[in-house]
C-alpha positions as CSV (number, residue, x, y, z in Angstrom):
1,X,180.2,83.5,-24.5
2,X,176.4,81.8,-23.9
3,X,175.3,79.9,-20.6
4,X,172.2,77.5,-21.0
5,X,170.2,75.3,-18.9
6,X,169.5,72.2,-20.5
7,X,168.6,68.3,-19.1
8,X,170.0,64.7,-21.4
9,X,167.0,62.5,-21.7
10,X,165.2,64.6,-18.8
11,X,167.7,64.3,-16.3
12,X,170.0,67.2,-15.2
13,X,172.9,65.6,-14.4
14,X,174.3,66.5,-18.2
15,X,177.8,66.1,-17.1
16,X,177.1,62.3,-16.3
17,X,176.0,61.6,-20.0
18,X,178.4,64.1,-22.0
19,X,181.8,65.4,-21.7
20,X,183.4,68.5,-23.6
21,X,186.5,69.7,-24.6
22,X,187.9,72.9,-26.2
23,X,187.4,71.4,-29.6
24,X,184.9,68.8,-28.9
25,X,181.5,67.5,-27.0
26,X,180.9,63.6,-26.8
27,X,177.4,63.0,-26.1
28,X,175.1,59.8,-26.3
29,X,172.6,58.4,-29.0
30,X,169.2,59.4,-28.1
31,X,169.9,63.5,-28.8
32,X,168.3,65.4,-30.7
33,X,169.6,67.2,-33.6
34,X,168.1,70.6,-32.2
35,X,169.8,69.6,-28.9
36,X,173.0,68.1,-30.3
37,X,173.1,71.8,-32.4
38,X,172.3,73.9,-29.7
39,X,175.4,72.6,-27.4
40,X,177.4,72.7,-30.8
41,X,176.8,76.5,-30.8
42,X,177.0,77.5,-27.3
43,X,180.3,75.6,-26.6
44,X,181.7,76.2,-30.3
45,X,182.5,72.8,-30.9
46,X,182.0,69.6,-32.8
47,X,179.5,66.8,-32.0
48,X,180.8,63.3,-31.5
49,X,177.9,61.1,-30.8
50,X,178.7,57.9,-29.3
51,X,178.2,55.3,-25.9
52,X,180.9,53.9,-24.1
53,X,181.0,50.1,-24.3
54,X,177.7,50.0,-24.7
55,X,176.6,52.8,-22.1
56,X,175.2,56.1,-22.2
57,X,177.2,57.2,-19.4
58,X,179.7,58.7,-21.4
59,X,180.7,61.8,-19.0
60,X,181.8,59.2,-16.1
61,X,183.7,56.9,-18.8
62,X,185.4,59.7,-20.2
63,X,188.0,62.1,-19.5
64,X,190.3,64.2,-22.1
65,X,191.6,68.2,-22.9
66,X,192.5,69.9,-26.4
67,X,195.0,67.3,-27.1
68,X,192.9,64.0,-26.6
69,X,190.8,61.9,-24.6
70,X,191.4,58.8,-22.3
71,X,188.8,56.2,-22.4
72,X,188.4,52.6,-20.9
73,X,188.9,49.7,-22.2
74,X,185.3,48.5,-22.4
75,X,184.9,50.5,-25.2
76,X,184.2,49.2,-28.6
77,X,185.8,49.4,-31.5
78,X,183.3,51.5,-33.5
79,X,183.0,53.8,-30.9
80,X,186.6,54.3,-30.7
81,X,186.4,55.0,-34.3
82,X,184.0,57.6,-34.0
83,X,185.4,59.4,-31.6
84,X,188.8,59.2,-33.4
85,X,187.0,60.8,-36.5
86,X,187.5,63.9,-34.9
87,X,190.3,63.7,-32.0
88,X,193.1,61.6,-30.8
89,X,192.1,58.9,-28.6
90,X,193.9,56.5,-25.8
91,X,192.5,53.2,-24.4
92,X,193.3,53.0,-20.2
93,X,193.5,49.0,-20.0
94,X,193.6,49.3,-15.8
95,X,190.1,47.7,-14.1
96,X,189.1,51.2,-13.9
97,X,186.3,52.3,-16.5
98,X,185.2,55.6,-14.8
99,X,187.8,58.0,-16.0
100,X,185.9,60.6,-16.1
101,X,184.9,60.5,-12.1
102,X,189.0,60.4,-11.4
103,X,190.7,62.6,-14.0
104,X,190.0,66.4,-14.0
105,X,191.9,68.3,-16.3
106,X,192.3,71.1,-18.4
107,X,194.9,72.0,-21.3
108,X,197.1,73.6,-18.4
109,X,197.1,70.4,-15.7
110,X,195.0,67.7,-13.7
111,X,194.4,66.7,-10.4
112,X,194.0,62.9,-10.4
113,X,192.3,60.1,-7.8
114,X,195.2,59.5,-4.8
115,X,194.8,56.1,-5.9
116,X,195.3,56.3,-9.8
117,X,197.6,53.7,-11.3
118,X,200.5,54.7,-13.2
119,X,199.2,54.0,-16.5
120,X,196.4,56.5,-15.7
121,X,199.3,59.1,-14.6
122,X,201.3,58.2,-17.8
123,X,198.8,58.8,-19.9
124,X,197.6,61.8,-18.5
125,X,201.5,63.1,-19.2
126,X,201.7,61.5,-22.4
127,X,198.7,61.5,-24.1
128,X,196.8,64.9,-22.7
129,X,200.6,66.8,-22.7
130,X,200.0,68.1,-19.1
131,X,201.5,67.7,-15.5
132,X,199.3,66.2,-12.9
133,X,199.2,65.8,-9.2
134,X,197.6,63.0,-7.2
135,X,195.1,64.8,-4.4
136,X,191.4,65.1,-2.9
137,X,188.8,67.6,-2.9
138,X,186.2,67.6,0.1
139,X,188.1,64.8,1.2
140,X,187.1,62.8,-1.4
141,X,189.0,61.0,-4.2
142,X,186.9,61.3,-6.8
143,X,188.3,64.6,-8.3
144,X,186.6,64.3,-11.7
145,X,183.5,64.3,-10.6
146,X,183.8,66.5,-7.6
147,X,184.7,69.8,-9.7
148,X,185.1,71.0,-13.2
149,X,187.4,73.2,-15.3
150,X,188.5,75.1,-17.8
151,X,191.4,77.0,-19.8
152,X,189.2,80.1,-18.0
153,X,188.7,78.9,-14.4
154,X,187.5,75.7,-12.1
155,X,184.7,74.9,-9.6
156,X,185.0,72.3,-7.0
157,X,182.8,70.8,-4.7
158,X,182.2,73.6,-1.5
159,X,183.2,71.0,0.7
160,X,187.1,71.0,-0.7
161,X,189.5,72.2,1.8
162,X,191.7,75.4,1.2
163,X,194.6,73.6,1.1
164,X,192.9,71.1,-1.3
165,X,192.1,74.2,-3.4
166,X,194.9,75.6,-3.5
167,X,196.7,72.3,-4.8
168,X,193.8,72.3,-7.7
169,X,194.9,75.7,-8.8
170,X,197.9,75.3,-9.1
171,X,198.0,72.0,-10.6
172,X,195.3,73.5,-13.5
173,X,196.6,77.1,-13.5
174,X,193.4,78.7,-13.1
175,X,191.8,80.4,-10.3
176,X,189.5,77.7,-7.9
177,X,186.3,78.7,-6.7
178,X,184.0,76.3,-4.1
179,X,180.2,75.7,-5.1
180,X,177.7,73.3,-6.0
181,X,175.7,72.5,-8.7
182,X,171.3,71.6,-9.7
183,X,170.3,72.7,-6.3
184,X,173.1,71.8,-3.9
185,X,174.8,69.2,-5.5
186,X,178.4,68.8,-4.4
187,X,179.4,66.3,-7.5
188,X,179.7,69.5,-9.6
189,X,180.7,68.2,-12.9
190,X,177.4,65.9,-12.7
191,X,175.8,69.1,-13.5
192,X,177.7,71.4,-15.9
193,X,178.6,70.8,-19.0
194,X,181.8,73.6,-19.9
195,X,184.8,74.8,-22.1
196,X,186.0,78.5,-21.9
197,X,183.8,79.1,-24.5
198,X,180.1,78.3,-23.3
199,X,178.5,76.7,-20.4
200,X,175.4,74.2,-20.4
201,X,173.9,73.8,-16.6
202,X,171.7,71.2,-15.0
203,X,168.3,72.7,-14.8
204,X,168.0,72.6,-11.7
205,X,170.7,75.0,-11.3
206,X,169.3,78.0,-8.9
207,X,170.5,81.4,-9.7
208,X,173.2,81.8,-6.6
209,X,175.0,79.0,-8.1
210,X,173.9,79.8,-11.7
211,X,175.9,83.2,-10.6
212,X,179.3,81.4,-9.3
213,X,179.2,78.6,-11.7
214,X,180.0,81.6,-14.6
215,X,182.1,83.5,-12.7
216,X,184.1,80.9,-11.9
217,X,184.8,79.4,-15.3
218,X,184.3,83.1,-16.7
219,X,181.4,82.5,-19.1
Protein backbone atom coordinates (compact mmCIF):
# COMPACT_ATOMS: atom_id res chain seq x y z
CA UNK A 1 0.00 0.00 0.00
CA UNK A 2 1.58 3.75 -1.15
CA UNK A 3 -0.06 7.30 -0.25
CA UNK A 4 1.10 10.20 -2.51
CA UNK A 5 0.47 13.84 -2.73
CA UNK A 6 0.00 14.94 -6.15
CA UNK A 7 -2.00 18.10 -7.95
CA UNK A 8 -3.95 17.58 -11.97
CA UNK A 9 -2.86 20.46 -14.04
CA UNK A 10 -1.67 22.33 -10.77
CA UNK A 11 -4.71 22.23 -8.94
CA UNK A 12 -5.37 19.89 -5.86
CA UNK A 13 -8.59 19.10 -6.11
CA UNK A 14 -7.52 15.62 -8.00
CA UNK A 15 -10.79 14.08 -7.19
CA UNK A 16 -12.65 16.74 -9.34
CA UNK A 17 -10.66 15.72 -12.61
CA UNK A 18 -10.19 11.79 -12.01
CA UNK A 19 -12.08 9.05 -10.55
CA UNK A 20 -10.71 5.44 -9.52
CA UNK A 21 -11.96 2.25 -9.12
CA UNK A 22 -10.57 -1.17 -7.79
CA UNK A 23 -9.53 -1.99 -11.29
CA UNK A 24 -9.50 1.31 -12.93
CA UNK A 25 -8.45 5.28 -12.86
CA UNK A 26 -10.19 7.64 -15.48
CA UNK A 27 -8.33 10.71 -15.72
CA UNK A 28 -8.30 13.65 -18.40
CA UNK A 29 -6.02 14.45 -21.48
CA UNK A 30 -3.42 16.88 -20.51
CA UNK A 31 -1.40 14.02 -18.11
CA UNK A 32 1.59 13.21 -18.24
CA UNK A 33 2.89 9.79 -18.93
CA UNK A 34 5.18 10.02 -15.68
CA UNK A 35 1.97 11.12 -13.86
CA UNK A 36 -0.59 8.92 -15.59
CA UNK A 37 2.26 5.91 -14.45
CA UNK A 38 2.78 6.99 -11.17
CA UNK A 39 -1.19 6.81 -10.16
CA UNK A 40 -1.08 3.49 -12.25
CA UNK A 41 1.39 2.12 -9.64
CA UNK A 42 0.31 3.51 -6.46
CA UNK A 43 -3.42 2.46 -6.97
CA UNK A 44 -2.56 -0.77 -9.04
CA UNK A 45 -4.69 -0.09 -11.75
CA UNK A 46 -5.22 0.66 -15.38
CA UNK A 47 -5.33 4.17 -17.03
CA UNK A 48 -8.28 5.15 -19.01
CA UNK A 49 -7.67 8.66 -20.33
CA UNK A 50 -10.63 10.46 -21.44
CA UNK A 51 -13.11 13.90 -20.93
CA UNK A 52 -16.64 13.77 -20.36
CA UNK A 53 -18.65 15.34 -23.15
CA UNK A 54 -16.07 17.41 -23.86
CA UNK A 55 -14.91 18.27 -20.09
CA UNK A 56 -12.05 17.66 -18.05
CA UNK A 57 -14.11 17.33 -15.07
CA UNK A 58 -14.31 13.82 -15.23
CA UNK A 59 -14.38 12.99 -11.20
CA UNK A 60 -17.77 15.15 -10.87
CA UNK A 61 -19.28 13.41 -14.28
CA UNK A 62 -18.42 10.15 -13.12
CA UNK A 63 -19.28 7.65 -10.64
CA UNK A 64 -18.76 3.67 -10.74
CA UNK A 65 -17.18 0.36 -8.40
CA UNK A 66 -15.43 -2.94 -9.63
CA UNK A 67 -18.40 -3.85 -11.66
CA UNK A 68 -18.85 -0.58 -13.83
CA UNK A 69 -19.31 3.01 -14.11
CA UNK A 70 -22.39 5.34 -14.59
CA UNK A 71 -21.84 8.25 -16.79
CA UNK A 72 -24.07 11.10 -18.22
CA UNK A 73 -25.51 11.34 -21.12
CA UNK A 74 -23.41 14.24 -22.51
CA UNK A 75 -20.86 11.99 -23.05
CA UNK A 76 -19.62 11.20 -26.51
CA UNK A 77 -19.44 8.34 -28.25
CA UNK A 78 -15.57 7.96 -28.48
CA UNK A 79 -15.27 8.57 -24.99
CA UNK A 80 -17.71 5.96 -24.14
CA UNK A 81 -15.64 3.80 -26.21
CA UNK A 82 -12.64 4.30 -24.42
CA UNK A 83 -13.75 3.90 -21.33
CA UNK A 84 -15.51 0.67 -22.45
CA UNK A 85 -11.99 -0.70 -23.66
CA UNK A 86 -11.43 -1.55 -20.27
CA UNK A 87 -14.81 -1.74 -18.08
CA UNK A 88 -18.49 -1.90 -18.48
CA UNK A 89 -20.12 1.21 -18.91
CA UNK A 90 -23.92 2.67 -18.41
CA UNK A 91 -25.27 6.00 -19.90
CA UNK A 92 -27.80 7.92 -17.02
CA UNK A 93 -30.09 9.83 -19.58
CA UNK A 94 -31.80 11.99 -16.41
CA UNK A 95 -30.85 16.04 -16.69
CA UNK A 96 -28.37 15.23 -14.17
CA UNK A 97 -24.58 15.15 -15.55
CA UNK A 98 -22.80 15.29 -12.17
CA UNK A 99 -22.89 11.70 -11.03
CA UNK A 100 -20.02 11.72 -9.52
CA UNK A 101 -21.06 14.67 -6.82
CA UNK A 102 -24.40 12.30 -5.98
CA UNK A 103 -23.36 8.75 -6.14
CA UNK A 104 -20.78 7.40 -3.51
CA UNK A 105 -20.17 3.90 -3.59
CA UNK A 106 -18.07 1.12 -3.14
CA UNK A 107 -18.22 -2.72 -4.25
CA UNK A 108 -20.18 -3.32 -0.88
CA UNK A 109 -23.13 -0.27 -1.24
CA UNK A 110 -23.86 3.48 -1.90
CA UNK A 111 -25.38 6.33 -0.32
CA UNK A 112 -27.12 8.39 -3.00
CA UNK A 113 -28.52 12.23 -3.37
CA UNK A 114 -32.18 12.27 -1.36
CA UNK A 115 -33.32 13.55 -4.54
CA UNK A 116 -31.93 10.91 -7.07
CA UNK A 117 -34.30 9.69 -9.73
CA UNK A 118 -35.08 6.19 -10.09
CA UNK A 119 -33.08 5.53 -13.04
CA UNK A 120 -30.04 6.75 -11.07
CA UNK A 121 -31.23 4.14 -8.11
CA UNK A 122 -31.85 1.44 -10.81
CA UNK A 123 -28.80 1.62 -12.10
CA UNK A 124 -26.89 1.90 -9.15
CA UNK A 125 -28.70 -1.80 -8.41
CA UNK A 126 -28.37 -2.99 -11.66
CA UNK A 127 -25.43 -1.90 -13.28
CA UNK A 128 -22.85 -1.44 -9.99
CA UNK A 129 -24.65 -4.91 -8.34
CA UNK A 130 -24.98 -3.06 -4.95
CA UNK A 131 -27.86 -1.86 -2.52
CA UNK A 132 -28.18 1.82 -1.95
CA UNK A 133 -29.87 4.09 0.39
CA UNK A 134 -31.03 7.67 -0.33
CA UNK A 135 -29.50 10.07 2.59
CA UNK A 136 -27.22 13.33 3.55
CA UNK A 137 -24.00 13.87 5.00
CA UNK A 138 -23.39 17.37 6.94
CA UNK A 139 -26.80 18.02 5.88
CA UNK A 140 -26.07 18.16 2.55
CA UNK A 141 -27.15 16.12 -0.55
CA UNK A 142 -24.36 15.87 -2.32
CA UNK A 143 -22.93 12.53 -0.94
CA UNK A 144 -20.46 11.94 -3.74
CA UNK A 145 -18.63 14.66 -3.26
CA UNK A 146 -19.02 15.11 0.37
CA UNK A 147 -16.96 11.81 1.29
CA UNK A 148 -15.11 8.92 -0.27
CA UNK A 149 -14.76 5.22 0.04
CA UNK A 150 -13.38 2.16 -0.34
CA UNK A 151 -13.67 -1.83 -0.04
CA UNK A 152 -11.19 -0.85 3.12
CA UNK A 153 -12.96 2.08 4.81
CA UNK A 154 -14.81 5.76 4.08
CA UNK A 155 -14.24 9.42 4.98
CA UNK A 156 -16.99 11.88 5.01
CA UNK A 157 -17.13 15.40 5.40
CA UNK A 158 -16.64 16.34 9.55
CA UNK A 159 -19.69 18.10 9.33
CA UNK A 160 -21.89 14.62 8.79
CA UNK A 161 -24.05 13.89 11.64
CA UNK A 162 -23.71 10.59 13.65
CA UNK A 163 -26.77 9.40 12.63
CA UNK A 164 -25.80 10.32 9.03
CA UNK A 165 -22.68 8.24 9.65
CA UNK A 166 -23.91 5.64 10.76
CA UNK A 167 -26.46 5.20 7.80
CA UNK A 168 -23.16 5.59 5.43
CA UNK A 169 -21.57 2.63 7.18
CA UNK A 170 -23.91 0.59 6.95
CA UNK A 171 -25.07 1.24 3.61
CA UNK A 172 -21.03 0.71 2.29
CA UNK A 173 -20.15 -1.85 4.97
CA UNK A 174 -17.10 -0.20 6.06
CA UNK A 175 -16.20 1.68 9.08
CA UNK A 176 -16.99 5.80 8.60
CA UNK A 177 -14.59 8.19 9.84
CA UNK A 178 -15.37 12.38 9.78
CA UNK A 179 -12.49 14.64 8.31
CA UNK A 180 -11.56 16.99 5.70
CA UNK A 181 -9.38 17.21 2.98
CA UNK A 182 -6.27 20.02 1.24
CA UNK A 183 -6.39 22.09 4.26
CA UNK A 184 -9.93 21.96 5.64
CA UNK A 185 -11.87 21.21 2.85
CA UNK A 186 -15.19 19.53 3.72
CA UNK A 187 -15.94 18.24 -0.03
CA UNK A 188 -13.48 15.40 0.65
CA UNK A 189 -13.53 13.45 -2.46
CA UNK A 190 -12.47 16.91 -4.22
CA UNK A 191 -9.22 16.05 -2.79
CA UNK A 192 -8.40 12.28 -2.65
CA UNK A 193 -8.03 10.22 -5.18
CA UNK A 194 -8.42 6.21 -3.47
CA UNK A 195 -9.07 2.35 -3.87
CA UNK A 196 -7.97 -0.08 -1.05
CA UNK A 197 -4.98 -0.38 -2.68
CA UNK A 198 -3.28 3.24 -2.79
CA UNK A 199 -4.18 6.71 -2.02
CA UNK A 200 -3.29 10.00 -4.13
CA UNK A 201 -4.03 13.29 -1.86
CA UNK A 202 -4.44 16.95 -2.73
CA UNK A 203 -1.36 18.67 -1.89
CA UNK A 204 -2.47 20.68 0.19
CA UNK A 205 -3.35 17.93 2.41
CA UNK A 206 -1.69 18.80 6.14
CA UNK A 207 -0.39 16.02 8.01
CA UNK A 208 -3.46 15.64 10.75
CA UNK A 209 -5.63 14.97 7.88
CA UNK A 210 -2.89 13.26 5.82
CA UNK A 211 -2.99 10.93 9.19
CA UNK A 212 -7.01 10.25 9.18
CA UNK A 213 -7.37 10.23 5.55
CA UNK A 214 -5.14 6.61 5.65
CA UNK A 215 -6.44 5.45 8.58
CA UNK A 216 -9.62 5.76 7.52
CA UNK A 217 -9.46 4.07 4.13
CA UNK A 218 -6.62 1.87 5.66
CA UNK A 219 -3.76 2.79 3.26
Amino acid sequence: MAVIQADVFGSPNIGVYSYCSEKLVIVPPGLTNRKMNQLAEILAVDVCKTTIGGSTLVGALVTGNSHGFLVPHIIRDYELERIRQFSKVTVINTRWTALGNVVLANDVGAVVHPDASGEIIAAVSEQLHVKSVQAKLGTLPFVGALGIATNKGALVTDHALEEERSVAESALGVNVELGTTNGGVHFVRSGILANSKGAVLGPLTRGAELMQITRALGV
